[in-house]
C-alpha atoms as one frame of an Amber mdcrd trajectory, in Angstrom:
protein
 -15.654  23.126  -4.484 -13.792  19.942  -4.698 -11.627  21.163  -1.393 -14.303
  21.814   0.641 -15.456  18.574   0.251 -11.720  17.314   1.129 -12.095  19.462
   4.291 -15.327  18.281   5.228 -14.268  14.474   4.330 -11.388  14.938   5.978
 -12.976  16.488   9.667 -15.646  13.641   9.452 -12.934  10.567   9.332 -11.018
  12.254  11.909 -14.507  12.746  14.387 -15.333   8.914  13.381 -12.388   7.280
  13.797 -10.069   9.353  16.080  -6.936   7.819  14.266  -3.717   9.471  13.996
  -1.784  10.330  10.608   0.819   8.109  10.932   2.544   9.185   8.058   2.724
  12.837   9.089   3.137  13.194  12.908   6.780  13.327  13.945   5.644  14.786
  17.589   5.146  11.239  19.385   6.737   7.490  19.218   4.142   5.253  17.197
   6.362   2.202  17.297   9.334   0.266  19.002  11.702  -1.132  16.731  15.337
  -1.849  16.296  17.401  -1.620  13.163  16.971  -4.909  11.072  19.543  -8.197
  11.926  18.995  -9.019   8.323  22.308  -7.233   7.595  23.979  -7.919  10.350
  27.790  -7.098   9.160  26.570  -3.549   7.987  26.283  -0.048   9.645  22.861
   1.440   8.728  22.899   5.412   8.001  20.327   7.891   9.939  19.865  11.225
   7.590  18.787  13.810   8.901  16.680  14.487   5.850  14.995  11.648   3.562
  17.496  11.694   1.272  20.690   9.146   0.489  22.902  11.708  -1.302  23.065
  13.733   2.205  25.846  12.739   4.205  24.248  10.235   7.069  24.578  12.452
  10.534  24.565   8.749  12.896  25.051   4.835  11.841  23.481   2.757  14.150
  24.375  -1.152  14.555  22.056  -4.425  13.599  19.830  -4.554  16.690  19.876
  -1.482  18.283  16.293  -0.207  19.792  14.872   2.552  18.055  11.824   4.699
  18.760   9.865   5.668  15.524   7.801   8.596  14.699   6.603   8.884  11.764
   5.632   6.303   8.354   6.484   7.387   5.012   6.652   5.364   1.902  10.618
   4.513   1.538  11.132   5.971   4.917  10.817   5.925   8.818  11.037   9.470
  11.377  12.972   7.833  14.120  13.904   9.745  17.457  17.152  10.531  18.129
  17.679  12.341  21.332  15.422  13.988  23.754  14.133  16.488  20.668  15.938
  15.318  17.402  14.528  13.301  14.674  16.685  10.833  12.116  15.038   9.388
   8.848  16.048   5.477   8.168  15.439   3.601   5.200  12.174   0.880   5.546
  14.108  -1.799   4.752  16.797  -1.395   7.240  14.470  -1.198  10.527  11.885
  -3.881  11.922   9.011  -2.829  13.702   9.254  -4.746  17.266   5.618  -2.853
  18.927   2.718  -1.032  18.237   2.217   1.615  20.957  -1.388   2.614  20.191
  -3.360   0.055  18.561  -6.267   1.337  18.618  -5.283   4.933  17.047  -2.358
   3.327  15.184  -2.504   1.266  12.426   0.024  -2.111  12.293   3.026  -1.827
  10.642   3.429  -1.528   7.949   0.063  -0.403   6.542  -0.694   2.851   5.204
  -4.469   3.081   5.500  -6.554   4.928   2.674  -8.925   7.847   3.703 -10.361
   8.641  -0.245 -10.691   7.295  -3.993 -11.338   8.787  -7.124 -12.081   7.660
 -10.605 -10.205   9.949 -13.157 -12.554  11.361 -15.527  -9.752  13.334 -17.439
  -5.929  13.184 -18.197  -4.140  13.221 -14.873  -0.539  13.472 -14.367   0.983
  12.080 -11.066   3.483  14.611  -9.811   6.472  13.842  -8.041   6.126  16.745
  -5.733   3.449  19.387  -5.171   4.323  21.050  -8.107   2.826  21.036 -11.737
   6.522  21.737 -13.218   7.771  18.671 -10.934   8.821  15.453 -12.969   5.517
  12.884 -13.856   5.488   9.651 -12.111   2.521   8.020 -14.265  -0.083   9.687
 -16.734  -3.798   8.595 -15.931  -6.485   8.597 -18.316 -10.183   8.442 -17.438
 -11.750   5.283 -15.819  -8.499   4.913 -14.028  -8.935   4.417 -10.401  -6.474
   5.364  -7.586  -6.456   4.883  -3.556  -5.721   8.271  -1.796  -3.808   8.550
   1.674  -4.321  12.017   2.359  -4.822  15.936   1.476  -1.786  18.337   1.519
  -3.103  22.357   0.267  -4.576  21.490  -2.912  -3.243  17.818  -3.873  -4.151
  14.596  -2.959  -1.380  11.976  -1.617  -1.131   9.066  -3.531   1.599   5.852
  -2.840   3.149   5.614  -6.206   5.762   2.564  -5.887   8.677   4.102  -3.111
   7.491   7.134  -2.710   4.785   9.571  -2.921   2.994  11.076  -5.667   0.951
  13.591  -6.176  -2.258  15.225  -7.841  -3.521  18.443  -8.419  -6.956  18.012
  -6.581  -8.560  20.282  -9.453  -8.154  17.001 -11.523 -10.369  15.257 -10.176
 -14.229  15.894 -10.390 -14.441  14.387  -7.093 -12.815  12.731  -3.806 -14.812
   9.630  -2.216 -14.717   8.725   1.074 -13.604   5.030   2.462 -15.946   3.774
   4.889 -14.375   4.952   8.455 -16.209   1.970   9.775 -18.466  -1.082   8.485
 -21.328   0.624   9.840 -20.885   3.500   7.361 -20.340   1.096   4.374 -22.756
   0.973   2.032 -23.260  -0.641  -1.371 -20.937   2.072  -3.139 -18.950   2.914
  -0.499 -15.752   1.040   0.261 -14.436  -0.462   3.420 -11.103  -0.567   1.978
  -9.318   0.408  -0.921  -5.495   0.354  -2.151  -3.913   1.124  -5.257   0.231
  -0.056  -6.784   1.550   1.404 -10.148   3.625  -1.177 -12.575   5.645  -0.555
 -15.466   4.210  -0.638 -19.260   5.082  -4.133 -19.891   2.279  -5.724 -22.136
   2.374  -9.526 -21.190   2.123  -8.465 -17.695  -0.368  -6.280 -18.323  -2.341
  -9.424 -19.652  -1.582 -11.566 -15.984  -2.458  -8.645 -14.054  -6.125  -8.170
 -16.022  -6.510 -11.963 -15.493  -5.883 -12.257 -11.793  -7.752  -9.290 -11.192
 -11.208 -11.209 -12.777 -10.307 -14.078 -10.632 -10.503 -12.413  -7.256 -13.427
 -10.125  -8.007 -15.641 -12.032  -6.112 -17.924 -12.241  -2.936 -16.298 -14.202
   0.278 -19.069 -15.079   2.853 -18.586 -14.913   6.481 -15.949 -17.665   7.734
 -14.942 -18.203   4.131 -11.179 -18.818   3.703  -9.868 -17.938   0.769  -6.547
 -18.869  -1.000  -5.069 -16.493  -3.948  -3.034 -19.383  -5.371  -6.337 -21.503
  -5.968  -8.192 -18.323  -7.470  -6.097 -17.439  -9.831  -4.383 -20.035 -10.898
  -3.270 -22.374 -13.086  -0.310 -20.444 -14.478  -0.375 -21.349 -18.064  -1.187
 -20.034 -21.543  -4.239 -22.265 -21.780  -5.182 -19.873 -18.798  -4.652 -16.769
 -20.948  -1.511 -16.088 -18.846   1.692 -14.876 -21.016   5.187 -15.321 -19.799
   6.304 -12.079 -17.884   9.167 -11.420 -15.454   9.005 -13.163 -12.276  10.887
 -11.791  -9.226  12.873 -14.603  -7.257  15.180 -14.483  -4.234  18.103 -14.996
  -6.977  17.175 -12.503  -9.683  14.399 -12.412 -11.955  13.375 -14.990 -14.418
  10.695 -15.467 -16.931   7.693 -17.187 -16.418   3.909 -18.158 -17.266   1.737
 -15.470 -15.160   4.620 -13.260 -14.171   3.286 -10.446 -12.017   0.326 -12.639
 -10.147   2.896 -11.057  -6.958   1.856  -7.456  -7.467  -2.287  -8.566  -7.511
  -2.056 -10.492  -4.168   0.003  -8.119  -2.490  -2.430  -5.072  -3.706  -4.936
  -7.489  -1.965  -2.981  -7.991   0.888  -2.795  -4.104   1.625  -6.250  -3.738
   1.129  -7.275  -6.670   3.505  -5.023  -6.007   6.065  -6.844  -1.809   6.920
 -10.035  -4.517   7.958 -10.146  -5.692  11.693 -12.590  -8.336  10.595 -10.052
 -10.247   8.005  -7.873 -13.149   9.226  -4.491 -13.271   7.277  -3.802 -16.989
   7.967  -0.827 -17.077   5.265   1.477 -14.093   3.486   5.326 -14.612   2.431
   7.461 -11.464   1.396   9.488 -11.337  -1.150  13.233 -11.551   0.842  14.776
  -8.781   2.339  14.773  -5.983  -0.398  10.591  -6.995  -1.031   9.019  -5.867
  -4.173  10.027  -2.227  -5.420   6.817  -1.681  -6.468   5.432  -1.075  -2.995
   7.164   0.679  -0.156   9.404  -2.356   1.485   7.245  -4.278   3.910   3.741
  -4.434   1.722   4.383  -7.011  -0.584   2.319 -10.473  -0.411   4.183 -13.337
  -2.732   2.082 -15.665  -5.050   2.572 -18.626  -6.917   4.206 -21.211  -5.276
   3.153 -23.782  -2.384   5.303 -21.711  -0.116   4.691 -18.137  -1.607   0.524
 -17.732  -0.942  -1.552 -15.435   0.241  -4.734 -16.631   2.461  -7.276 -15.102
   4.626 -10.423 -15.896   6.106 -13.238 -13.524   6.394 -14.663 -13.147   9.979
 -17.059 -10.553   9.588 -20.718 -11.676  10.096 -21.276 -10.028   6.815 -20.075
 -11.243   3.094 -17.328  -9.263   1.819 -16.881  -8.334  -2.540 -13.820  -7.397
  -3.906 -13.452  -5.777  -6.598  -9.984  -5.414  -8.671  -9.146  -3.646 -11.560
  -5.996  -2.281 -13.808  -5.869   1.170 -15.978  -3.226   3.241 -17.296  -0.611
   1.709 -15.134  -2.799   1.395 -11.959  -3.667  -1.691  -9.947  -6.822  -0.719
  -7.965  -8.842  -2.986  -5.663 -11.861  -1.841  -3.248 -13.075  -4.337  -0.721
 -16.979  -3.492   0.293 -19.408  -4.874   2.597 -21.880  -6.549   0.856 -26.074
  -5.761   1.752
């Protein structure tokens, strides 16, 4: 029952929004690019597979133009002759043009098609197979963000990579609003979900942050994660976690505010109607618990996250953690 109503969801976000699934058409060029002058001393490897113990088949220079195909989590499909395709690591490309905007979504967003609230112990699969290894272990009242439907699973971003559930897990799939006119009080405009490691303190910041931006932002509002959430500080209820800096990582009061606001940032950045007016990354390798590109840093005057809400229509977010899961769904508000 459950995968008719994936089929059904499914044609009706395709009929509504006539976008393309970035992350699983290889058959036309999405984006310009060129491979990434961060490293500009270094040869970057093409594969012909997604995979780094394969032998690279092509290194390609800092700068050179590069058409690409196809999205993936740790990955980009890149052409390489008239019919060949190469795969390239995220963090070694830059993304110079979006060739359809209006089918396309901007890089690097993965958009969200589905949710579902786990009602029962779930197991996120490393591939589409029960007897693959598990990624994370979901209990119920968990919440996850769904990118798409592949024979019987759902396609989940777990951290790098994809993950995977056995759709007979889940009691049900809900739809994300294709558009604001089909929002409604319980269903979403947006939604986007990260997984973190079982650390307990940062566990703790994660929870707090999460009641600080669960709010309503009315039309022209501009909102600033720094000022929501903070001050970082025990008297705050915030416990000293790791904190990732451009050097290394060090300890610190509120340690893991990062993954909240750039959860946030993924989820604001699938509306048309939100403003971004600030977002820093976390330096060239980003945050490794997001594919490289979709991180948001917090904290500091220069590391902030800030958007203004130009919809004629109040906005709530809503942001939660469970069993490992960072979940936040942004709805239009009646």
């Amino acid at each position: 029952m459950i995968m008719k109503r994936i089929a059904l969801l499914a044609l009706a976000l395709c009929l509504l929004t006539g976008s393309v699934a970035v992350a699983q058409d290889e058959s036309t060029v999405i984006y310009n690019g060129i491979i990434t002058r961060r490293y500009p001393n270094s040869y970057t490897n093409v594969y012909a597979e997604m995979d780094t113990d394969t032998d690279p088949i092509k290194t390609m220079n800092a700068g050179n133009k590069i058409q690409i195909l196809a999205v993936y989590p740790g990955w980009v499909a890149i052409r390489l002759g008239a019919d060949g395709v190469g795969y390239v690591l995220r963090h070694r490309i830059d993304v110079t043009e979006n060739l359809d905007p209006v089918h396309t979504p901007n890089y690097p967003i993965l958009p969200m098609a589905y949710y579902a609230v786990i009602d029962r112990e779930v197991e996120v699969k490393e591939a589409k197979d029960m007897r693959s290894p598990t990624l994370s272990v979901l209990t119920p009242g968990a919440r996850i963000a769904i990118e798409g439907v592949e024979g019987g699973w759902v396609r989940v971003i777990h951290k790098r990579e994809y993950g995977y559930i056995n759709s007979n897990d889940l009691a049900d799939l809900l739809p994300v609003a294709p558009n604001v006119e089909e929002a409604g009080t319980d269903i979403p405009i947006s939604v986007f979900v990260s997984f973190y490691n079982d650390n307990p303190d940062r566990i703790v910041n994660l929870e707090i942050c999460c009641r600080h931006i669960s709010k309503v932002v009315n039309p022209g509002d501009t909102m600033n994660f720094n000022d929501m959430v903070k001050p970082f500080d025990a008297s705050n209820g915030y416990r000293l976690a790791p904190v990732l800096k451009d050097d290394g990582v060090k300890m610190g009061y509120g340690g893991g505010s990062c993954q909240v606001s750039s959860t946030l940032w993924d989820a604001l950045m699938q509306l048309p109607g939100i403003t971004v007016l600030q977002r820093n990354p976390h330096g060239n390798n980003a945050a490794s618990y997001l594919p490289h590109g979709m991180d948001a840093a917090s904290a500091t005057k220069d590391q902030n996250l800030v958007f203004r809400n130009d919809y004629d229509f109040p906005i709530r977010i809503d942001a939660s953690t469970h069993d490992l899961a960072l979940f936040i769904a942004i709805y239009k508000e009646m």
